[in-house]
N, CA, C and O of each residue as an XYZ file, in Angstrom:
648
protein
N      46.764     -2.536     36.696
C      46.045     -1.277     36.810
C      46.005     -0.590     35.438
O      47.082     -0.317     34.909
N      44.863     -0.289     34.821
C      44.786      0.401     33.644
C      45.106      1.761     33.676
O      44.767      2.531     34.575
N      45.953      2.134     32.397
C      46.583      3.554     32.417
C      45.986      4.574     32.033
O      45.575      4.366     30.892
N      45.642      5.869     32.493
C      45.073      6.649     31.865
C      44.672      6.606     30.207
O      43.583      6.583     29.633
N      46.223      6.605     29.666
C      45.478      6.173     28.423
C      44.518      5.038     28.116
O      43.634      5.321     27.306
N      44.523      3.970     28.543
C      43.668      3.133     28.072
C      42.349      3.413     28.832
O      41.322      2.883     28.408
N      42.303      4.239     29.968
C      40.713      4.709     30.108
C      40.168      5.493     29.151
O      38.984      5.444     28.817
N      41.240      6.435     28.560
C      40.225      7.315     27.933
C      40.124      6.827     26.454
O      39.556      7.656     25.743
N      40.501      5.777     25.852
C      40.064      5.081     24.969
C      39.054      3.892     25.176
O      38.463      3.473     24.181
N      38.835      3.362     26.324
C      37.929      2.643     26.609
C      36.806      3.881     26.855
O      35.736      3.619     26.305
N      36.822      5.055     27.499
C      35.598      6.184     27.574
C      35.248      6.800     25.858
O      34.142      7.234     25.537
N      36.254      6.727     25.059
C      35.831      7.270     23.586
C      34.672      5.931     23.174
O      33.467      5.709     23.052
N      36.018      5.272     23.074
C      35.036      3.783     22.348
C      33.408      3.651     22.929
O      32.374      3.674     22.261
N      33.582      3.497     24.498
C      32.188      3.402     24.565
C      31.279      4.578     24.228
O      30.115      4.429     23.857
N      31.756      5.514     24.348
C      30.953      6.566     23.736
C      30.544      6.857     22.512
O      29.450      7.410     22.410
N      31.137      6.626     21.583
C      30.667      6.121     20.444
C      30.246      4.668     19.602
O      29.951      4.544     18.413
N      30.321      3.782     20.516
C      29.787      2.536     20.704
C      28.579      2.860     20.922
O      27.860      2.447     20.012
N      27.773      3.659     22.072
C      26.635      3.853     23.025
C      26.119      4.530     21.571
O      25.183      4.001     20.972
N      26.774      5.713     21.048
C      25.874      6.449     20.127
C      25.871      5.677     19.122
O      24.757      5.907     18.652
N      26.254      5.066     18.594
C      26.085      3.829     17.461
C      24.744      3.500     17.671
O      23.805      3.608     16.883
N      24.761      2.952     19.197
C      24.028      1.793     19.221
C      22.550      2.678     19.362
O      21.595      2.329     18.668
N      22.457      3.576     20.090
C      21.211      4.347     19.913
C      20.781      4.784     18.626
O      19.586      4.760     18.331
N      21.679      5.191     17.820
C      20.771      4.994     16.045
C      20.924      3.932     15.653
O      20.127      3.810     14.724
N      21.640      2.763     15.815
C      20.816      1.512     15.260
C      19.443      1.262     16.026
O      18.444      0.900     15.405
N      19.438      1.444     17.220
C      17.912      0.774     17.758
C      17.231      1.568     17.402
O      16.145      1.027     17.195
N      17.168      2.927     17.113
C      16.268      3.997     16.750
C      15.881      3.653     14.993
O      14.729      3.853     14.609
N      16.979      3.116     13.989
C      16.299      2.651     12.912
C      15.505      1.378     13.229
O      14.430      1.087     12.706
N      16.288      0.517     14.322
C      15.378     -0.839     14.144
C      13.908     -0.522     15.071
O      13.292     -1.573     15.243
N      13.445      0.296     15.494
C      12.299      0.674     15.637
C      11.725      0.970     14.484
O      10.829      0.300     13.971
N      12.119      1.789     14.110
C      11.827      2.461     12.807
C      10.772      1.665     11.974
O       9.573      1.875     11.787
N      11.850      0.402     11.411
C      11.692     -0.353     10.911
C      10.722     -1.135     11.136
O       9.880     -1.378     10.271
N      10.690     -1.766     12.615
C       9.508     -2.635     13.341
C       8.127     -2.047     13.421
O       7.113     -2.744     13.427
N       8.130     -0.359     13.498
C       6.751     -0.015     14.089
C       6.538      1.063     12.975
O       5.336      1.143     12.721
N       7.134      1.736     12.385
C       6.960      2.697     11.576
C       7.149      3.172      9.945
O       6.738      4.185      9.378
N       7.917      2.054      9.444
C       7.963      2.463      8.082
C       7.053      1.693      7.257
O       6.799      0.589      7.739
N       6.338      2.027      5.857
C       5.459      1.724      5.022
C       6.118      0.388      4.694
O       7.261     -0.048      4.825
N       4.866     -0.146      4.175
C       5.306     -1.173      3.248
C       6.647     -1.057      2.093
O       7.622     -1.729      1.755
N       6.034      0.171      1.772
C       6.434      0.772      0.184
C       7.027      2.684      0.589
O       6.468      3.617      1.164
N       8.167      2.549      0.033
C       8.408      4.283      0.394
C       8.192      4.389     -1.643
O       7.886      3.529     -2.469
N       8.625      6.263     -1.805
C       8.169      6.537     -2.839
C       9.482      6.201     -3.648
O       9.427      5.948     -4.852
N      10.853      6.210     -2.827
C      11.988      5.942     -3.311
C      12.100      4.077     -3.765
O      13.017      3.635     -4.456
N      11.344      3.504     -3.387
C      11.085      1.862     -3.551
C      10.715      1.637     -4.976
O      11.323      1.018     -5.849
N       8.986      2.613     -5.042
C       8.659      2.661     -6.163
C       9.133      3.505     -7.126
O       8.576      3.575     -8.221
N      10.406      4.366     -6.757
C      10.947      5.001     -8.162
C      12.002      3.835     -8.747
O      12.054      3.393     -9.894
N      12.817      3.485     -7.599
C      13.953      2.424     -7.988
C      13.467      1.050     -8.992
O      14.061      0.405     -9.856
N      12.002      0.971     -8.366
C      11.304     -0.367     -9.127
C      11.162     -0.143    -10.735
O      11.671     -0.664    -11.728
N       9.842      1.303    -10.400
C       9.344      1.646    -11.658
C       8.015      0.989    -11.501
O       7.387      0.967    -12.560
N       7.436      0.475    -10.536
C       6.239     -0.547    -10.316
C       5.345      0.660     -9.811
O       5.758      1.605     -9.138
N       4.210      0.488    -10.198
C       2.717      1.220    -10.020
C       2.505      0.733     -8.452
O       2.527     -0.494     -8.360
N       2.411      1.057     -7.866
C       2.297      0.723     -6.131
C       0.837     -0.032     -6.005
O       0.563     -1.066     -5.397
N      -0.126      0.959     -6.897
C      -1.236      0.262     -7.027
C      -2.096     -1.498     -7.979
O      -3.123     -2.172     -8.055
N      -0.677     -1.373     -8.473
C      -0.861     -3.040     -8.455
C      -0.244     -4.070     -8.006
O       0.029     -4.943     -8.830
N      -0.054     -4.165     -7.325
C       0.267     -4.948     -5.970
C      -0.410     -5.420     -5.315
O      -1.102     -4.757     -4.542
N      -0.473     -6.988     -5.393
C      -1.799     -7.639     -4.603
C      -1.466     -7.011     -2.924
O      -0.333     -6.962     -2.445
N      -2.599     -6.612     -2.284
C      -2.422     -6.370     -1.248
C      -1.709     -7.378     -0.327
O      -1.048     -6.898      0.594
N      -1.759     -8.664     -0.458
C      -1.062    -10.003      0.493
C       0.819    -10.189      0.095
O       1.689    -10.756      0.757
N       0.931     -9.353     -1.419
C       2.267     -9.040     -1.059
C       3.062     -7.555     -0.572
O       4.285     -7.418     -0.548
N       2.009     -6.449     -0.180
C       2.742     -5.263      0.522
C       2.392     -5.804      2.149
O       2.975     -5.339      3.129
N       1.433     -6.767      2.219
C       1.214     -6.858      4.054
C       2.619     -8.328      4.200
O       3.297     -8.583      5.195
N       2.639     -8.838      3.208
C       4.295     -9.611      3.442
C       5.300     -8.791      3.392
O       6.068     -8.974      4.336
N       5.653     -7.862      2.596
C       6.524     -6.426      2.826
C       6.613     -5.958      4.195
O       7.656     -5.909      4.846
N       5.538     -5.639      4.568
C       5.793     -5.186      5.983
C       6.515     -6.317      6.931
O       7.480     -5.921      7.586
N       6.091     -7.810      7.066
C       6.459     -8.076      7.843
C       7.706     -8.966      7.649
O       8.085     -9.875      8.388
N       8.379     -8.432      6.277
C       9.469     -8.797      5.667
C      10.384     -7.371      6.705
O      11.159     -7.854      7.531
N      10.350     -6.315      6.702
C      10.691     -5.010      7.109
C      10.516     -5.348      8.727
O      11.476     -5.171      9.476
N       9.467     -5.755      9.145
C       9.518     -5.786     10.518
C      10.709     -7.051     11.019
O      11.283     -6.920     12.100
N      10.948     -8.063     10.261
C      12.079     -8.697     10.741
C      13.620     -8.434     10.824
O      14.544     -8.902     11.488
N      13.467     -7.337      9.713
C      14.724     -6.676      9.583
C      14.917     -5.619     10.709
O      16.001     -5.337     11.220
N      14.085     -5.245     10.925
C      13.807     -4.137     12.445
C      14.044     -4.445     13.600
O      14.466     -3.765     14.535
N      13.590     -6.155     13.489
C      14.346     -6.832     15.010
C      15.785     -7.246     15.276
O      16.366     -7.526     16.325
N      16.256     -7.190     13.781
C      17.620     -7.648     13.802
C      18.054     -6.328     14.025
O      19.012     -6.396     14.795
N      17.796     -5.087     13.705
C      18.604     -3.944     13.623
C      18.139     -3.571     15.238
O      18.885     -3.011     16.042
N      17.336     -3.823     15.400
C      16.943     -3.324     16.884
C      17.688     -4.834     17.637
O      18.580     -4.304     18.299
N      17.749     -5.538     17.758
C      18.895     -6.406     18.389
C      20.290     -5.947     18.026
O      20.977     -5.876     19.045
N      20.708     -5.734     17.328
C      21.895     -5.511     16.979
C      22.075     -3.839     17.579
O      23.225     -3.410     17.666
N      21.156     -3.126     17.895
C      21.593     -1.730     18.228
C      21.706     -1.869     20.004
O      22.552     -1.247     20.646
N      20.915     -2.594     20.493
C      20.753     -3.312     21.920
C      22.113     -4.052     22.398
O      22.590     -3.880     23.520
N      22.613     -4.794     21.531
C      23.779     -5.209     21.833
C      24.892     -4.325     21.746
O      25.786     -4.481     22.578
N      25.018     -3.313     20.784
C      25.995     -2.085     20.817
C      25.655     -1.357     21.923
O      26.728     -0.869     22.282
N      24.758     -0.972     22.720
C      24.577     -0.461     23.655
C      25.069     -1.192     24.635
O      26.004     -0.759     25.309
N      24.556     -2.325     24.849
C      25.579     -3.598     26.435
C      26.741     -3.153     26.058
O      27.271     -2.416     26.889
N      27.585     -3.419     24.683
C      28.727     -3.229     24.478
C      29.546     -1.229     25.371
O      30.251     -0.891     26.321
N      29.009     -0.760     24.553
C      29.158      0.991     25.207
C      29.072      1.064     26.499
O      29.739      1.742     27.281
N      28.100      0.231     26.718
C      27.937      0.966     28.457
C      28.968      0.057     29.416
O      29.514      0.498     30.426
N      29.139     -1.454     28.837
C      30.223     -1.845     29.670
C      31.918     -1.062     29.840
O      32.761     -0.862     30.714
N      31.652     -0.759     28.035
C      33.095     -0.187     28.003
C      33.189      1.109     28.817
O      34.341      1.496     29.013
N      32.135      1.902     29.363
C      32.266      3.303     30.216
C      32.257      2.889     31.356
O      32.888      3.445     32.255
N      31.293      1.477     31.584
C      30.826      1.408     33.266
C      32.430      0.279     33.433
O      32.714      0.026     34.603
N      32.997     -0.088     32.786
C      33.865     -0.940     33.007
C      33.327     -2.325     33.703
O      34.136     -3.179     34.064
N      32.035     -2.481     33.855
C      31.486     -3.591     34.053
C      30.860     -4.641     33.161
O      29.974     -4.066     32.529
N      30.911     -5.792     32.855
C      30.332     -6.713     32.399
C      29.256     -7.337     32.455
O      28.953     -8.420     31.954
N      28.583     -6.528     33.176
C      27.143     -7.086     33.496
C      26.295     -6.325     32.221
O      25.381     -7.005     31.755
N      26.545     -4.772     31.522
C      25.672     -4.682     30.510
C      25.935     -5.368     29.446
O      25.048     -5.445     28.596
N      27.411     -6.141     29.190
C      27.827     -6.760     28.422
C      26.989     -7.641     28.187
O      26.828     -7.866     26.988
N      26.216     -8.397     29.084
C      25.688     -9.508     29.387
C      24.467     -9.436     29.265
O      23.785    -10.381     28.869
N      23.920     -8.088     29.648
C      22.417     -8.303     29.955
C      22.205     -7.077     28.136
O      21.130     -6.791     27.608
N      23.096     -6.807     27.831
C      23.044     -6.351     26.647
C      22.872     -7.384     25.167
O      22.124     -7.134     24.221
N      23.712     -8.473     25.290
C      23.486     -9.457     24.657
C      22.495    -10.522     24.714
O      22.398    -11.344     23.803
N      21.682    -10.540     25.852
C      20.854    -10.962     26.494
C      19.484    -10.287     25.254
O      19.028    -10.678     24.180
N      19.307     -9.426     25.924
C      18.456     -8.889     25.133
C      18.329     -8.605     23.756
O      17.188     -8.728     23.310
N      19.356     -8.201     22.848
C      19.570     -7.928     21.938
C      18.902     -9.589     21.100
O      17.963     -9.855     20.350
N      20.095    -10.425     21.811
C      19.501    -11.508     20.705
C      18.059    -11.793     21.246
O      17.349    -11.950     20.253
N      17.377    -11.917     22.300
C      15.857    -12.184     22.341
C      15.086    -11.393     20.948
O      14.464    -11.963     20.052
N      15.360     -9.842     21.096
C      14.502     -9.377     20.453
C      14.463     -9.544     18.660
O      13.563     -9.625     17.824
N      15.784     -9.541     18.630
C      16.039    -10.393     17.054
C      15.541    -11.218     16.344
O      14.918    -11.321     15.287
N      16.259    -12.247     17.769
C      15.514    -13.938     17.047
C      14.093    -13.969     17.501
O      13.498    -14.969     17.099
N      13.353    -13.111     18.259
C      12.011    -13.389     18.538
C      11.206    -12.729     17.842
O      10.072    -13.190     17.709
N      11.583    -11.357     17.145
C      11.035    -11.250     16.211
C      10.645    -12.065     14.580
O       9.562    -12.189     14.009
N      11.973    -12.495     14.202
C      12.726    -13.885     13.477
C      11.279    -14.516     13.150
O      10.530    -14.466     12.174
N      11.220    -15.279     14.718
C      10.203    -16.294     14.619
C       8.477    -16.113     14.628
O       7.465    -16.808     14.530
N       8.841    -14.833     14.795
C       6.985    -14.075     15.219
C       6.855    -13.894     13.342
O       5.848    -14.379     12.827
N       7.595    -13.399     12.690
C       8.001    -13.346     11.409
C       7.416    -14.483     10.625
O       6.370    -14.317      9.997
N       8.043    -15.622     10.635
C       7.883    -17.209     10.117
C       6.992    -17.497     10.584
O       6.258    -18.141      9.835
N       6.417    -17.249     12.099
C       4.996    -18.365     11.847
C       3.744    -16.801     11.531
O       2.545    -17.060     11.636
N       4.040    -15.734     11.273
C       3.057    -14.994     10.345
C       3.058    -15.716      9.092
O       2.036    -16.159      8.569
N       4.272    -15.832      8.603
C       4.070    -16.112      6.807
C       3.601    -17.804      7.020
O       2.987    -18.214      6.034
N       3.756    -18.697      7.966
C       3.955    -20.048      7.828
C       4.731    -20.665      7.210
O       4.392    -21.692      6.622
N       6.447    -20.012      7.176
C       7.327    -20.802      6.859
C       7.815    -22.125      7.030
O       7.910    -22.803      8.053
N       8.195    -22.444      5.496
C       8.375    -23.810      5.464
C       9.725    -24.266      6.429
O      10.119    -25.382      6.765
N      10.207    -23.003      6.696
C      11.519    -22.969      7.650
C      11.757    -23.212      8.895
O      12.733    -23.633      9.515
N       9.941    -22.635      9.362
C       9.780    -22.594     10.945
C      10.595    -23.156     12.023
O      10.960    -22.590     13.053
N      10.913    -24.793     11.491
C      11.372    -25.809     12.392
C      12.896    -25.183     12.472
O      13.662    -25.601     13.341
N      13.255    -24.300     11.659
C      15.145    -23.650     11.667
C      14.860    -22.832     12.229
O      15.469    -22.534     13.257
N      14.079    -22.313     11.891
C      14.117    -20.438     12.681
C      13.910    -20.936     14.293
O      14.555    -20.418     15.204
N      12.692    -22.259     14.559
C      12.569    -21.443     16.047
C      13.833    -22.111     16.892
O      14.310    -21.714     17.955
N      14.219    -23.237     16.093
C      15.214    -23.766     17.218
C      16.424    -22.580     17.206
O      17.176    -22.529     18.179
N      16.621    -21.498     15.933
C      17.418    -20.707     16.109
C      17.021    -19.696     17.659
O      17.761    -19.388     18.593
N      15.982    -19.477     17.487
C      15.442    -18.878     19.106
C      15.298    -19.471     19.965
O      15.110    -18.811     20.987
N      15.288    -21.202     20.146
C      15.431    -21.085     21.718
C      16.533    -21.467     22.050
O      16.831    -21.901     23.162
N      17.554    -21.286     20.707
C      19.074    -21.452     21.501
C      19.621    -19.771     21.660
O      20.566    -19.512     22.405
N      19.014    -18.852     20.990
C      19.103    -17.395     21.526
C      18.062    -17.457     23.181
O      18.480    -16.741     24.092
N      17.128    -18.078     23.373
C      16.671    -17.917     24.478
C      17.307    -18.875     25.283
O      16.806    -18.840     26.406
N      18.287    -19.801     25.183
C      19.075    -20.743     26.123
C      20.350    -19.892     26.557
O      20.903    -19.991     27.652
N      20.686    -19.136     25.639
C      21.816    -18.152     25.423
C      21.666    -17.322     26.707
O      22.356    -17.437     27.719
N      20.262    -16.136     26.422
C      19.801    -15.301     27.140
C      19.467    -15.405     28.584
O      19.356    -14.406     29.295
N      19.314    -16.567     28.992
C      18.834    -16.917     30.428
C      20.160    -17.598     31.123
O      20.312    -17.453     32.336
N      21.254    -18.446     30.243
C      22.331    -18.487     31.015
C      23.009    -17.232     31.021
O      23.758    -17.194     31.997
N      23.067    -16.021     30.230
C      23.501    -14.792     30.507
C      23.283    -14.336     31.636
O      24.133    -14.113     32.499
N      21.644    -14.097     31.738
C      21.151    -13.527     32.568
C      21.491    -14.314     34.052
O      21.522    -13.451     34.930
N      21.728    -15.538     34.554
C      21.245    -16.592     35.375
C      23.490    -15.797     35.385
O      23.680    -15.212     36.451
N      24.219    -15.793     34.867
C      25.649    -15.515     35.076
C      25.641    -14.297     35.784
O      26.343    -14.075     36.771
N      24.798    -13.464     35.246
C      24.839    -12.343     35.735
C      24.452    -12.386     37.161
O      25.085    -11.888     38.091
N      23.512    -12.937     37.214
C      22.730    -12.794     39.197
C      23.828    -13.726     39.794
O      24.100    -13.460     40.965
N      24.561    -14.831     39.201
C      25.497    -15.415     40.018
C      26.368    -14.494     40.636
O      26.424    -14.313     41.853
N      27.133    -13.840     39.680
C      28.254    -12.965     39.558
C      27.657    -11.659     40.713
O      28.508    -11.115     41.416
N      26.306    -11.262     40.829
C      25.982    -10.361     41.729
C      25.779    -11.014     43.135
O      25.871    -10.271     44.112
N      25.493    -12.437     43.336
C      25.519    -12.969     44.559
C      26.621    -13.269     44.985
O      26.694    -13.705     46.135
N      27.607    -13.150     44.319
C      29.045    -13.823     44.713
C      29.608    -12.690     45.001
O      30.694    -12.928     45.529
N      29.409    -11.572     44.917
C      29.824    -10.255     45.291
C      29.275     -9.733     46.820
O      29.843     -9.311     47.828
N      27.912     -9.982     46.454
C      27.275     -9.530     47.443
C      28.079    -10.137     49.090
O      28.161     -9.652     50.218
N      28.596    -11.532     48.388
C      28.889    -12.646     49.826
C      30.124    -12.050     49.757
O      30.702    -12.013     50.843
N      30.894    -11.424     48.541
C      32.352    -11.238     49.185
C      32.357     -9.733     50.200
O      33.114     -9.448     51.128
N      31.549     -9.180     49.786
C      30.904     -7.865     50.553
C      30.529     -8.404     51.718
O      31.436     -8.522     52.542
N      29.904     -8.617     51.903
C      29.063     -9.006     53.325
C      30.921     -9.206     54.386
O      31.314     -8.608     55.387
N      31.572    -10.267     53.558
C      32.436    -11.201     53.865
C      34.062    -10.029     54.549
O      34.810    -10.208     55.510
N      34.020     -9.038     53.611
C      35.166     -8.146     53.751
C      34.458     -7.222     54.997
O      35.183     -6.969     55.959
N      32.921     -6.664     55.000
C      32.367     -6.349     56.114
C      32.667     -7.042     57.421
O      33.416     -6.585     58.283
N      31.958     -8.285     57.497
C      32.549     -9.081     58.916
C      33.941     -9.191     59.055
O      34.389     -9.712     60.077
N      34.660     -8.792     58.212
C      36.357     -9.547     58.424
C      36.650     -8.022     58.816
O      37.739     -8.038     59.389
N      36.112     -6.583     58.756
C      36.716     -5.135     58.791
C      35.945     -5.052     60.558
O      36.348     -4.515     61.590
N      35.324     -5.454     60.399
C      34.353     -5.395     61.940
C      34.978     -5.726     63.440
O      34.649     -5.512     64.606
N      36.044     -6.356     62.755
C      36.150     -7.628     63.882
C      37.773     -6.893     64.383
O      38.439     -7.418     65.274
C-alpha cells in the first residue's frame, strides 16, 4: 500500500511532468505549424541578408523546423502519458502516451525525408514502422489489459451475486 508520502510525490511529479509536457507540445506545435523559416534573431546571429537566400533553401528550413516540431511535439506527448499516469496512477496513459508521442515524431521524421528525398529514406522509414510496430502493440496491450479487467469485473460481479 503506498504511503501518503509517496502519493503526494507521485501527485507533484505528475504535476509538473503534465506541465512540462504541455509546453513542450505547445513549442512542438509551434515549431510544426507556426514559426518562419528565418526569425530576425537567426539573421542577426548569421549576419546573412535574408534576401539572398535561394528560396529552395528557406522552404528546406522550414521543413528542417517542422521535423524538429514533431520530435518536440512527440516528446511533449509522451511527458504528458508520463504526468497523467503518475496522477491517474494508471498505466494506460503511460501507454497510450508513448503510443502517440512516438507516431507523431517518427511520422513526421519520415513525411520530412521523403519531402527532401533523402538519401536516408530507407533508415528513417524503417525507423517508423518500428515506432508504428511499437505503437500498435502498445495500444493492442492496452485493450488487452482493459478486457482482462472488464472479465475480472464481470467475474467478482457473478461471484458477489451469488
Amino acid at each position: 500500500m503506498p504511503t501518503q508520502e509517496r502519493l503526494r510525490k507521485d501527485l507533484l511529479g505528475g504535476a509538473l511532468t503534465t506541465a512540462l509536457g504541455v509546453f513542450t507540445l505547445g513549442i512542438g506545435v509551434y515549431f510544426l505549424f507556426l514559426r518562419p523559416s528565418l526569425l530576425p534573431e537567426d539573421i542577426r546571429h548569421t549576419g546573412i541578408d535574408a534576401a539572398t537566400l535561394p528560396v529552395a533553401f528557406v522552404d528546406w528550413l522550414g521543413i528542417v523546423f517542422s521535423t524538429w516540431g514533431g520530435f518536440i511535439a512527440g516528446f511533449g506527448i509522451v511527458l504528458l502519458g508520463i504526468g497523467a499516469s503518475l496522477l491517474s496512477r494508471r498505466t494506460l496513459w503511460l501507454y497510450l502516451g508513448t503510443a502517440a508521442g512516438v507516431l507523431v515524431a517518427f511520422g513526421r521524421f519520415v513525411i520530412s525525408n521523403i519531402l527532401i528525398g533523402s538519401d536516408f529514406l530507407w533508415f528513417i522509414a524503417t525507423m517508423f514502422v518500428l515506432a508504428l510496430v511499437l505503437a500498435t502493440v502498445l495500444v493492442l496491450n492496452v485493450i488487452r489489459r482493459h478486457r482482462t479487467n472488464e472479465t475480472a469485473s464481470s467475474d467478482v460481479d457473478r461471484t458477489a451475486r451469488r
